[in-house]
N, C-alpha and C positions, 0 to 999 in steps of 0.2 A: 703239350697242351697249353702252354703258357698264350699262344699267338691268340688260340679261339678264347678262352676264360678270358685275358683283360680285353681283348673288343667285346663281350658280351657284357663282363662288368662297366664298362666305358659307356656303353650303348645304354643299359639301364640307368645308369646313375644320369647320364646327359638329360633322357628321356622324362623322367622324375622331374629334376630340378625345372625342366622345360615346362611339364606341364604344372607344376606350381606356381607359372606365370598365367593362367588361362582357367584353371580349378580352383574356387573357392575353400574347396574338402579341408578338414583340419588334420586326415592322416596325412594329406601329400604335402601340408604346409609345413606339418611338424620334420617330416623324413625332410624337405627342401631344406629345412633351419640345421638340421644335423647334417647333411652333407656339404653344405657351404661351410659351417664351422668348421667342420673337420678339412677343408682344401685352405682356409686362411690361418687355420695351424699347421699345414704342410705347407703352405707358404712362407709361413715365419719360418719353419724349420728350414727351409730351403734359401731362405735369406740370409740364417745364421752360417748356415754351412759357404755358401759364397761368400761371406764377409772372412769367415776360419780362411779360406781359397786365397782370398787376395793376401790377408794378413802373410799365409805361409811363401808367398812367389815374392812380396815384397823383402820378406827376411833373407830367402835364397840372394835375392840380387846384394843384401848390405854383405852378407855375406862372402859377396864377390865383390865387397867394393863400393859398391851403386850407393854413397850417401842421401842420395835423393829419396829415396825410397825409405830410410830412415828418420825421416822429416814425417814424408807419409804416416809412419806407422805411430810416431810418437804424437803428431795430431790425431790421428784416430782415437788412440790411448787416452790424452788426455780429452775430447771432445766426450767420449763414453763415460769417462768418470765424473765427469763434470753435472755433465747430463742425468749421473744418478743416482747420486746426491744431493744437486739441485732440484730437481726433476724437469721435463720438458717443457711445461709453461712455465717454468720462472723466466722474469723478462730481461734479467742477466745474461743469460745462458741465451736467450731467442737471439738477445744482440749482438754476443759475440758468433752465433753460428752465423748470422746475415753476415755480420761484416766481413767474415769469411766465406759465405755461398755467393754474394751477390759479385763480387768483383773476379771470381774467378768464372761465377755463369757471364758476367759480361766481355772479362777476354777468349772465352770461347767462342761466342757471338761473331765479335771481331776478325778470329781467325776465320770459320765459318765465310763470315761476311768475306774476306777477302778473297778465299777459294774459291766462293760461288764466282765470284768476279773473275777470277784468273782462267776459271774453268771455263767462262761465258766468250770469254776474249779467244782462247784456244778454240772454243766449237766456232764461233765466226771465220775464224782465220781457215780451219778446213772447210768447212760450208759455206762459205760467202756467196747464200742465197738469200731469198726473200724473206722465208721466215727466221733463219737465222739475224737479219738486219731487225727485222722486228724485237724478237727477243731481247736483242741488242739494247734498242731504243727504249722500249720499254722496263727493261730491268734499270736503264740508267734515271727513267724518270721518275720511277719509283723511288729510286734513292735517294733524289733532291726532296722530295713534296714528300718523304717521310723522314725527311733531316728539318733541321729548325734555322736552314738557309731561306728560307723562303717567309718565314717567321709577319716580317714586316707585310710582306703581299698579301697577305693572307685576310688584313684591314679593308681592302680594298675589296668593293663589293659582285665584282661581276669573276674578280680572279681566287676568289675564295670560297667561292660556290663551287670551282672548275676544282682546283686544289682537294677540295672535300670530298669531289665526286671521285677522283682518281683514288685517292685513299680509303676508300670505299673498294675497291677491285680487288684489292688483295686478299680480304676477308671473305670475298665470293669464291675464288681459288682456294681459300683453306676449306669453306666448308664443300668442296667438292672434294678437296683431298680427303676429308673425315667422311664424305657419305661413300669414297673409294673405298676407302681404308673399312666401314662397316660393311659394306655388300660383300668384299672379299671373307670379314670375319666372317660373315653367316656362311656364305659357300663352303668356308673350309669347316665350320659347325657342322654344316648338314651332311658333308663328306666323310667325317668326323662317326657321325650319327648312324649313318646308311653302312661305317666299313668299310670304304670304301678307301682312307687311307688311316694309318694308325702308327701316327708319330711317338707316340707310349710305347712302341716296341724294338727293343734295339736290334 
């Protein structure tokens, strides 16, 4: 009986929270207030336990050696204690977290960046078609006219207009990848809804 009770509880509970978006009512807003709470404290709990996760697989590897992973675990360590003690707005504690988020979110980028590129050069080299060359050309020019090579042209009034309009595209493909990315979320809601599939059950 487990498969039918959590799709029915899943079903109701989705359905609830759903129409607390569209119902005024104060019992559906109140039951909505309590069932959100109660999934952003199963959230938390579910973040603590994945944080327990990594801590335990990083100690397994010092274990076997991996000093890398000992670094990890002693930054974590100290960034936690820091943090709570300090507490999270102190602008101490903001500074040293940046100055360790930002330089390691930028060599990710980097690498990112350079895959996308290697990956780019690979798909031409077996497709050297039309839209492959596109692609091509296109990813390259995006690169200059969103690098600060071009910096000086930019003064210039007929090529800075051109420049601003290309860096404008990009953001037209993100927000098509976020309206992808949301029409998928609600389908898999509504399939979610209907029963139709029920990733809650192992």
């Amino acid at each position: 009986m487990k498969g039918p009770i959590a799709c029915t509880v899943t079903i109701v509970v989705g359905l609830l929270i759903l129409a607390g978006y569209f119902i005024a009512s104060p019992l559906i807003q109140n039951i909505r207030f309590f069932l959100l709470e109660w999934a952003i404290i199963l959230a938390g709990v579910a973040g603590i336990v994945g944080i327990f996760s990594l801590l335990r697989t990083h100690w397994r590897k010092v274990r076997s050696r991996e000093f890398g992973s000992l670094i990890v675990i002693l930054a974590f360590l100290a960034t936690f204690f820091i943090g709570l003690f300090l507490g999270a707005d102190n602008p101490q504690f903001q500074y040293v977290v940046t100055g360790i988020q930002v330089p390691i979110e930028s060599s990710l980028m980097a690498i990112v960046l350079f895959s996308l590129v290697f990956a780019a050069i690979r798909l031409f080299q077996k497709k050297n078609n039309l839209m492959g060359t596109i692609f091509l050309i296109s990813m390259f020019v995006f690169l200059v006219t969103s690098s600060s090579i071009l910096g000086m042209a930019q003064s210039i009034p007929g090529v800075g207009a051109v420049i601003s309009a290309i860096q404008t595209l990009p953001v037209a493909g993100a927000r098509g990848i976020l309206l992808g990315i949301s029409l998928g979320g609600i389908a898999a809601g509504i399939r979610i809804l209907i029963g139709a599939e029920r990733p809650y059950i192992g």
